[in-house]
BADREN-574870 format. One line per field, with one value per residue (C-alpha): residue number from 1; y, x, z; residue in three letters. Coordinates in steps of 0.5 Angstrom, whole numbers, plus 500, padded with zeros to 3 digits. Layout:
% residues N
n <- [NUM,...];
yy <- [Y,...];
xx <- [X,...];
zz <- [Z,...];
res <- [ALA,...];
//
This chain:
% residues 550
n <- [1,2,3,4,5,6,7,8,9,10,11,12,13,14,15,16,17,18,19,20,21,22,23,24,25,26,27,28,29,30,31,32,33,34,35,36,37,38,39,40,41,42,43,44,45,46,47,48,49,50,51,52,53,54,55,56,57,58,59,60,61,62,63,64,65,66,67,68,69,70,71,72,73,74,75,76,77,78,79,80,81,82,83,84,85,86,87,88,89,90,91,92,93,94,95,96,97,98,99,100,101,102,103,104,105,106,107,108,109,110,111,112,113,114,115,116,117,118,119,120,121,122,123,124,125,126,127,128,129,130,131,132,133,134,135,136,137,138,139,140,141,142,143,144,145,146,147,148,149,150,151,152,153,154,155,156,157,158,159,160,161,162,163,164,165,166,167,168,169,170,171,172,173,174,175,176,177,178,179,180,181,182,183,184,185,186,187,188,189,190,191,192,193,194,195,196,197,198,199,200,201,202,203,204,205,206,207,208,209,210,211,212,213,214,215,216,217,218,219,220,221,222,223,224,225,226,227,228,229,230,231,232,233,234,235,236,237,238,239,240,241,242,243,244,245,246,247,248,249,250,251,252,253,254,255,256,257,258,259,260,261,262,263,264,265,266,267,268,269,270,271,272,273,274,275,276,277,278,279,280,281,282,283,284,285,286,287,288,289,290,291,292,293,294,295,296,297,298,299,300,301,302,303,304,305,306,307,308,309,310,311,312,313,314,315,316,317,318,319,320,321,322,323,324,325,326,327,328,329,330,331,332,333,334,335,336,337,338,339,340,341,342,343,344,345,346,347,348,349,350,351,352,353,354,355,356,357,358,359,360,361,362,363,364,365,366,367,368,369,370,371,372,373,374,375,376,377,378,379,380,381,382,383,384,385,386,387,388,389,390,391,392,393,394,395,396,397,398,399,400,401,402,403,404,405,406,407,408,409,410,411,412,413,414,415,416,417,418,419,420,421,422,423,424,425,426,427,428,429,430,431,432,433,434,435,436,437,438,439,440,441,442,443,444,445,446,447,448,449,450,451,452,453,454,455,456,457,458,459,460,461,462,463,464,465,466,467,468,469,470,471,472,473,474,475,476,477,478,479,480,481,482,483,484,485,486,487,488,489,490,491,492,493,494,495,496,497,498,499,500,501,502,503,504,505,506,507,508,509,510,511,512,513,514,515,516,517,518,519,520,521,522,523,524,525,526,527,528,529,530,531,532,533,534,535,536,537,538,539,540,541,542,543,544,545,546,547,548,549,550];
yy <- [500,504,505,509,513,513,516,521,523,525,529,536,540,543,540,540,533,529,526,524,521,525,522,523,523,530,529,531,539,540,547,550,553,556,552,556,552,558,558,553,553,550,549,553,559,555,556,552,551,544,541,535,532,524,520,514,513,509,508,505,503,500,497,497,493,499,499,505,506,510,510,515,517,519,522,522,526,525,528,534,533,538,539,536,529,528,530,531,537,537,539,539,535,529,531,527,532,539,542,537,537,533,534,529,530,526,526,523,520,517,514,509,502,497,490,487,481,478,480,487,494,500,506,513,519,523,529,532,528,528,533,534,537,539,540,542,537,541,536,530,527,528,520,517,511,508,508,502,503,508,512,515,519,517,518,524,525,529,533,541,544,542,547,547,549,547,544,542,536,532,535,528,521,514,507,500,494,489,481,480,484,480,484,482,474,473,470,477,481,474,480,486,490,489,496,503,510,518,524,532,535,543,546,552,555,557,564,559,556,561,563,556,555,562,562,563,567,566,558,552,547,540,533,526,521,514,507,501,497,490,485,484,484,490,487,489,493,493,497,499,502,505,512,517,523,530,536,543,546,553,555,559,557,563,569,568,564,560,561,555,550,545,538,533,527,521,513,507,502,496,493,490,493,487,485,487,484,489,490,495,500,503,510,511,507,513,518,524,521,521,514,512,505,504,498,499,495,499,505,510,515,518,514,517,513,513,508,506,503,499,495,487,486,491,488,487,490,490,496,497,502,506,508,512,511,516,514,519,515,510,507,502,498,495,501,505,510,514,513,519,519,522,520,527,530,538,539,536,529,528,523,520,513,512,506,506,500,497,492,490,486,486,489,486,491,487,491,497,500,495,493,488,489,483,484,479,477,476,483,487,491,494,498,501,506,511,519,521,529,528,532,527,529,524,526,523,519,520,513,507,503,508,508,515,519,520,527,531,528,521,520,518,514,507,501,497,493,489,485,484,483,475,476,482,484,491,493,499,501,508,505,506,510,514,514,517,519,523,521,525,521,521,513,508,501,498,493,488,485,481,482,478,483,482,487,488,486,488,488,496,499,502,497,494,490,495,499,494,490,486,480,477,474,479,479,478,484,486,492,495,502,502,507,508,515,515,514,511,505,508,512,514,517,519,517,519,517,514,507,502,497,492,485,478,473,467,467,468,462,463,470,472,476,473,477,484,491,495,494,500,498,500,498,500,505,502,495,493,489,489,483,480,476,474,479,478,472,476,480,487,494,499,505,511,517,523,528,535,538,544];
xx <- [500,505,508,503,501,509,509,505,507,514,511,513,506,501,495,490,487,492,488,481,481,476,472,474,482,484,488,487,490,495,497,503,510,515,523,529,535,540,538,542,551,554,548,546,542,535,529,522,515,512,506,509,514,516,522,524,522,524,520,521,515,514,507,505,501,496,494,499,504,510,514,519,521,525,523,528,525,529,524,520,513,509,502,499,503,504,511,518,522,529,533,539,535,540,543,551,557,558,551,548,544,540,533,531,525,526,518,516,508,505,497,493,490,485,485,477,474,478,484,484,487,487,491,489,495,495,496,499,505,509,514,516,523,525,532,537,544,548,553,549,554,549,548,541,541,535,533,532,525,519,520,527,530,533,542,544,552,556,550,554,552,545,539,532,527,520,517,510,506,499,493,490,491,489,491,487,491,487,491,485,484,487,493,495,492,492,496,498,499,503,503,506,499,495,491,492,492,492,493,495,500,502,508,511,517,524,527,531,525,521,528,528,520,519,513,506,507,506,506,501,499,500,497,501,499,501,498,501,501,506,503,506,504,502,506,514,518,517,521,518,520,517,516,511,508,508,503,501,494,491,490,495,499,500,504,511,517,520,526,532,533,538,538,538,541,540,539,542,541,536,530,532,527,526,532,532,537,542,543,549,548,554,551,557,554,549,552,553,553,559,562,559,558,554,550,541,537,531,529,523,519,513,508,501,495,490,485,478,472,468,461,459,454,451,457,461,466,473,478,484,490,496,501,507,513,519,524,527,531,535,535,540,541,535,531,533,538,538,544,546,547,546,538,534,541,541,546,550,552,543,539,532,529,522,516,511,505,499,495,488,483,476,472,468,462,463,457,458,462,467,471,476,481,485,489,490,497,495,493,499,506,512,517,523,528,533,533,540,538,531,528,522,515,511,503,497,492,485,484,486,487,491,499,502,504,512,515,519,527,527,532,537,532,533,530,533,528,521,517,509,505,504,499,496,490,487,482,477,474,470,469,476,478,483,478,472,475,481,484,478,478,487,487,481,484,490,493,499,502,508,512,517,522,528,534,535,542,543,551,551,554,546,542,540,545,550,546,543,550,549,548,548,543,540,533,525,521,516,513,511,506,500,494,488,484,477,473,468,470,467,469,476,479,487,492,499,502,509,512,517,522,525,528,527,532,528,529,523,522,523,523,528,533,534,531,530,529,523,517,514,507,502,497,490,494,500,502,506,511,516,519,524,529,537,542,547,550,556,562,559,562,559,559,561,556,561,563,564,570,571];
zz <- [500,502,496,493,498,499,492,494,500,497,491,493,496,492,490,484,481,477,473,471,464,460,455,449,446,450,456,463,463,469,472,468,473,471,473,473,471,473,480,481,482,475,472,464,465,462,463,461,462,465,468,471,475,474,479,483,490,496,502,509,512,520,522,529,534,535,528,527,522,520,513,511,504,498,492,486,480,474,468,468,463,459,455,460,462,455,453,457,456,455,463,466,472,473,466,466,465,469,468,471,478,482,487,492,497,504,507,514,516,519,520,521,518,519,515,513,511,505,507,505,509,509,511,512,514,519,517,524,524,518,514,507,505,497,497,490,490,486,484,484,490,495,498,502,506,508,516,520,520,518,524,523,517,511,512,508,507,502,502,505,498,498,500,502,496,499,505,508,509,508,508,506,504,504,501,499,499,496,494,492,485,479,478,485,485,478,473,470,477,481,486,483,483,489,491,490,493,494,498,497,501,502,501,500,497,501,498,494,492,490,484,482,481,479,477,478,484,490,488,488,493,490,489,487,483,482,482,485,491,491,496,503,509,514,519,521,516,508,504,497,490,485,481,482,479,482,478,482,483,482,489,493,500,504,502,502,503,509,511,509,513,515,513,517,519,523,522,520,514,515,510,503,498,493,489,481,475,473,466,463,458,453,451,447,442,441,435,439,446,450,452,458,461,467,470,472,474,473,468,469,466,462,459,455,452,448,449,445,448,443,448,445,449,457,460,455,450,446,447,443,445,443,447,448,453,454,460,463,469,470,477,480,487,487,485,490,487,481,476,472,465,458,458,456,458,456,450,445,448,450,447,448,448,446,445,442,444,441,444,445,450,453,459,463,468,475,477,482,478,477,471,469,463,460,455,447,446,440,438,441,439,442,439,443,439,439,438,437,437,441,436,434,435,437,436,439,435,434,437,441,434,431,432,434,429,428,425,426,424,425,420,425,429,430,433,439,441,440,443,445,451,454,459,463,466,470,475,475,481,483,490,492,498,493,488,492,498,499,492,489,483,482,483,482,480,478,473,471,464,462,455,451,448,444,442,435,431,425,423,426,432,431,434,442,443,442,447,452,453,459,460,453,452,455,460,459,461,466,467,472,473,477,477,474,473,474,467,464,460,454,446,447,453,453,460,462,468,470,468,471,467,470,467,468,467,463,456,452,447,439,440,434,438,446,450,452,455,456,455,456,454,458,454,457,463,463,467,472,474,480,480,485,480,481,479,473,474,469,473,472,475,477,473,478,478,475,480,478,479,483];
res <- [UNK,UNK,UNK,UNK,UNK,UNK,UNK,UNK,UNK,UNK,UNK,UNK,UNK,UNK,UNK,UNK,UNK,UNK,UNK,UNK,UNK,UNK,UNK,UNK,UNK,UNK,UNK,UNK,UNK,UNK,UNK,UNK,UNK,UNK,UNK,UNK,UNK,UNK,UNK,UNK,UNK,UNK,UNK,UNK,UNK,UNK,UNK,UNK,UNK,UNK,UNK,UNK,UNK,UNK,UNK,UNK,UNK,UNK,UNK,UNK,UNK,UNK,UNK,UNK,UNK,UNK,UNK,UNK,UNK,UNK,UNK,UNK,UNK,UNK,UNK,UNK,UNK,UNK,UNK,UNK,UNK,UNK,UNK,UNK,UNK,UNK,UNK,UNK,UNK,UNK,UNK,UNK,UNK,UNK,UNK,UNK,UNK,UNK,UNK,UNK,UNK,UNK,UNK,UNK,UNK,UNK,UNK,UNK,UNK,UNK,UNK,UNK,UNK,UNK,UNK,UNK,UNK,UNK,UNK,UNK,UNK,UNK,UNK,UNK,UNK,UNK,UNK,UNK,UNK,UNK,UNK,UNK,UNK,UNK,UNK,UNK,UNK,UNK,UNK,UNK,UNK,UNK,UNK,UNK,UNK,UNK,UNK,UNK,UNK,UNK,UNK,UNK,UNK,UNK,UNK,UNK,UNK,UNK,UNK,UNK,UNK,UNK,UNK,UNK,UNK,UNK,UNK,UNK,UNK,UNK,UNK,UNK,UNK,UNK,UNK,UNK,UNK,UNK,UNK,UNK,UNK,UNK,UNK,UNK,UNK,UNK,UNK,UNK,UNK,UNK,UNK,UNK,UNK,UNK,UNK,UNK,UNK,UNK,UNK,UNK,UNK,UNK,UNK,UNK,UNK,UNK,UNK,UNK,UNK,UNK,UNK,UNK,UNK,UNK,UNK,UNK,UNK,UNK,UNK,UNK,UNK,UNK,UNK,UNK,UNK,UNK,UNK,UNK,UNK,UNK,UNK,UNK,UNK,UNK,UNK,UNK,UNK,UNK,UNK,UNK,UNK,UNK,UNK,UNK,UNK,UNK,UNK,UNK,UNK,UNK,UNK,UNK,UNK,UNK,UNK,UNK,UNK,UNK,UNK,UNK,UNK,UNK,UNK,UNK,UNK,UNK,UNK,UNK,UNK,UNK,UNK,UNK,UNK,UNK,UNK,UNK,UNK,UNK,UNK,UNK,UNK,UNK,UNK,UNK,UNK,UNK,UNK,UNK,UNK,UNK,UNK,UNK,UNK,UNK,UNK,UNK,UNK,UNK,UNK,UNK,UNK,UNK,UNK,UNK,UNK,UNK,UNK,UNK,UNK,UNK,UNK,UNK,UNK,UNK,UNK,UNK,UNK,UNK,UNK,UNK,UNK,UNK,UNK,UNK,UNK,UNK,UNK,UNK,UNK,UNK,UNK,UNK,UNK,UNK,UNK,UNK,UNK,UNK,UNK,UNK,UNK,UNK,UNK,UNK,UNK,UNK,UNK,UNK,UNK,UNK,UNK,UNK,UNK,UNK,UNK,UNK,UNK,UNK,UNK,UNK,UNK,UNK,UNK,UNK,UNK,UNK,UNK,UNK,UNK,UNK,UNK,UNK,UNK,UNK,UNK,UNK,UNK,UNK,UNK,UNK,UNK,UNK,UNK,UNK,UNK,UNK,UNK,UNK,UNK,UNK,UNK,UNK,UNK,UNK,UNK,UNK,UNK,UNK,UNK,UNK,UNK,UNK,UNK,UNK,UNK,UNK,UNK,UNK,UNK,UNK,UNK,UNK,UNK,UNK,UNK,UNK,UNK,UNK,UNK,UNK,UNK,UNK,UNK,UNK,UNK,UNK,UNK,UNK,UNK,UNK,UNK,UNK,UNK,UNK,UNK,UNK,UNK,UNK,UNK,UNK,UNK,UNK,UNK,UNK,UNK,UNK,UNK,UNK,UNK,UNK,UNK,UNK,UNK,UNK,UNK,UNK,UNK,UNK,UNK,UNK,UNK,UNK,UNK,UNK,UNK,UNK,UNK,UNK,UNK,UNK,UNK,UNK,UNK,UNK,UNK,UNK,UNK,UNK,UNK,UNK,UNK,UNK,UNK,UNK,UNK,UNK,UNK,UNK,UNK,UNK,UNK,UNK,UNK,UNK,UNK,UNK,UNK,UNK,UNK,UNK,UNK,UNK,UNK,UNK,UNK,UNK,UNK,UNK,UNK,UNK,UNK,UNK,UNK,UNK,UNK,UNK,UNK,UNK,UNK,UNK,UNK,UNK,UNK,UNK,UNK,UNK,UNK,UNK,UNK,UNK,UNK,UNK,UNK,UNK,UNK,UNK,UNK,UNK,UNK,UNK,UNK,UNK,UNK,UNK,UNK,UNK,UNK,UNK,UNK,UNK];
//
């Protein structure tokens, strides 16, 4: 559970709806907020517009004998999005190189949970005890180790340049853990999706805040959107990784900025968060990049869907979706911690990936609102490129049946890896604590698929086994994502949200290349897939983030 409410504790504070589907192909309309690059020491003087903000979160939570709980939070945003949830913006946020910088939130809660018949809990925040902190790490050196339980703080070392941009706390916030659903108990989720969540937050600016985040003026509150629970029990302490999404609401917090504060630290290790296979990338096979290896075990970034709603009978129908998946973050140590790389990097040595799925399946209504999705391996595609220059212009179709449309200069676009959806299915829920409660829409179900995915060879050094080049062969892949809007499933509706890629070890058959990297579908709103799986069995070294230079 906690994930997810982990998620959004962590955002940053300011509140608006993230979400609801509409129903037609228009995606739900974030607040805009201006970010000021040059704030920052090193940093180019940048300036952009956003409406989004995507990343990596850690989570220790501790589960008490009084029904009580505490979770402490760390929140590493890799990727700034625009028009509304569907584009991500070329920054300098975890950018490699000298320019490069980094943001991390550190967030305390508490609250409480109660487990019903059938084994479902749920967990409300309590919104007197629990703080929020968003700190700038100029030189990317800043190092957050995990507490011994929920109670205590995220360790903070090699943090004497960092500085406080925002603080502030929940306003509201609850959680479902449901092993029941099918993405949890089926043969699609194993356990990977099993409930959801969603709260809001305050939060306001520090002076130094309020140069970073320049506009508007004075800033917004906050709501966090995110989606899945993975299956554990409430008991003891759990750690939980994922990725979470931060978007900003119209209404004002106070009147000025708050003083900085220093940043603390205090605690020691403790909870394993689940163990993911490490694969290495070379990115100096991508023309214009730098040579760069490091090893992940986890990639995160932006998805946008749109999805078509065609009914058999009153309770029954077909959907057909298209979706685009852009990664902005590659995550190492288990999912813990960001890896700084060229992906989406400001200037000459950036580039982007991205994937494009189509994928079809049914819907059933359950009654009460409830509807289940499943997912046809026969009917479905995925395609992962590379955009050198990250000049390619991806545009929404008119419909679920349609791929989106490619523009802009694709000429030196190539593709790295292919594949499709295996099995998979989604629950939708309006009667969800967090989708009819504090969630007001933000998160009402939840979903899980699996994918087969082989890297493409094809005598270059342009292809996805130049690229991905650890382990060889290389992996199957599971994605994992989680939350779904509120939406009628019916005509066309348009989703964004955040996905995580991570790697299975087991070949996949009489797929043409051995195994591969990420499958980004999401094909209905996106699917999930934690999965604890062996490490590389290969001697792998791990590539050491760069440091700036004085």
């Amino acid at each position: 559970m906690d994930a997810l409410m982990i998620k959004t504790l962590l955002a940053a504070g300011l509140v608006t709806t993230l979400g609801a589907a509409s129903t037609s192909a228009t995606a739900a309309v974030f607040s805009d907020f201006t970010v000021d690059e040059g704030s920052v020491p090193f940093a180019s003087p940048i300036t952009f517009v956003a409406d989004k903000i995507t990343g990596n979160y850690a989570e220790v939570i501790s589960f008490n004998a009084n029904g009580t709980f505490d979770a402490s939070l760390k929140w590493q945003p890799g990727q700034f999005v625009a028009d509304d949830g569907t584009n991500p913006v070329t920054t300098q946020l975890g950018s490699f190189g000298t320019n490069g910088y980094a943001l991390y939130a550190l967030l305390q809660s508490s609250g409480t949970y109660t487990t019903g018949a059938g084994g479902t809990t749920t967990f409300a925040y309590n919104p007197a005890a629990n703080s929020l902190r968003l700190f700038v790490d100029p030189d990317q050196n800043t190092v957050l180790v995990a507490p011994a339980s929920g109670s205590s703080p995220w360790t903070t070392s090699g943090n004497a340049d960092d500085y406080a941009i925002a603080m502030g706390g929940f306003l509201a916030g609850t959680g479902t853990l449901d092993p029941s659903l099918f993405t949890c108990s089926g043969g699609g989720g194993s356990g990977i999706n099993c409930g959801s969540f969603g709260a809001s937050t305050s939060f306001t600016l520090t002076q130094a805040g309020g140069q970073y985040f320049t506009e508007p003026v004075p800033f917004n509150n906050l709501l966090f959107q995110s989606g899945q629970l993975n299956n554990f029990e409430p008991t003891g302490t759990q750690t939980i990784n994922g990725s979470a999404d931060v978007v900003f609401g119209g209404a004002p917090i106070g009147t000025g900025a708050v003083p900085e504060q220093p940043i603390s630290a205090a605690a020691s290790t403790s909870a394993m968060s689940a163990v993911f296979s490490d694969f290495q990338v070379t990115e100096g096979s991508v023309p214009g990049a730098s040579a760069n290896t490091f090893v992940a075990d986890k990639i995160t970034g932006n998805y946008a869907e749109v999805i078509s709603f065609t009914p058999v009978s009153a309770t029954t129908g077909t959907f057909a979706a298209s979706l685009k998946w852009q990664p902005g973050q590659f995550v190492a140590d288990d999912g813990t911690n960001p890896v700084t790389t060229q992906l989406g990097s400001f200037g000459t040595n950036g580039y982007a990936l991205y994937a494009l799925l189509q994928s079809s399946g049914t819907f059933v209504s359950q009654g009460g609102g409830v509807t289940t999705f499943s997912y046809d391996p026969a009917a479905n595609s995925l395609r992962l490129f590379v955009d050198p220059d990250q000049n390619t212009v991806l545009v929404a179709p008119a419909s679920g049946i349609n791929p989106w449309t490619v523009s802009g200069n694709t000429a030196d676009d190539y593709l790295i890896g292919e594949g499709g959806i295996l099995s998979g299915g989604g629950t939708l829920d309006p009667s969800l604590a967090t989708c009819t409660g504090g969630g007001s829409g933000i998160n009402c179900g939840s979903f899980g698929a699996s994918a087969s995915f082989g890297l493409t060879s094809n005598g270059t050094p342009f292809d996805g086994r130049h690229y991905f080049t650890l382990p060889a062969p290389f992996y199957d892949l599971l994605f994992q994502a989680g939350q779904l809007n509120s939406f009628e499933p019916t005509g066309t509706q348009t989703i964004n949200g955040s996905a995580d890629v991570v790697f299975d070890r087991a070949p996949i058959g009489t797929v043409p290349e051995p195994n591969s990297a990420v499958l980004l579908g999401i094909a209905l709103l996106g699917l999930v897939g934690v999965r604890r799986i062996m490490n590389l069995t290969n001697h792998l070294s791990i590539h050491c983030r760069p440091r700036r230079s004085a």
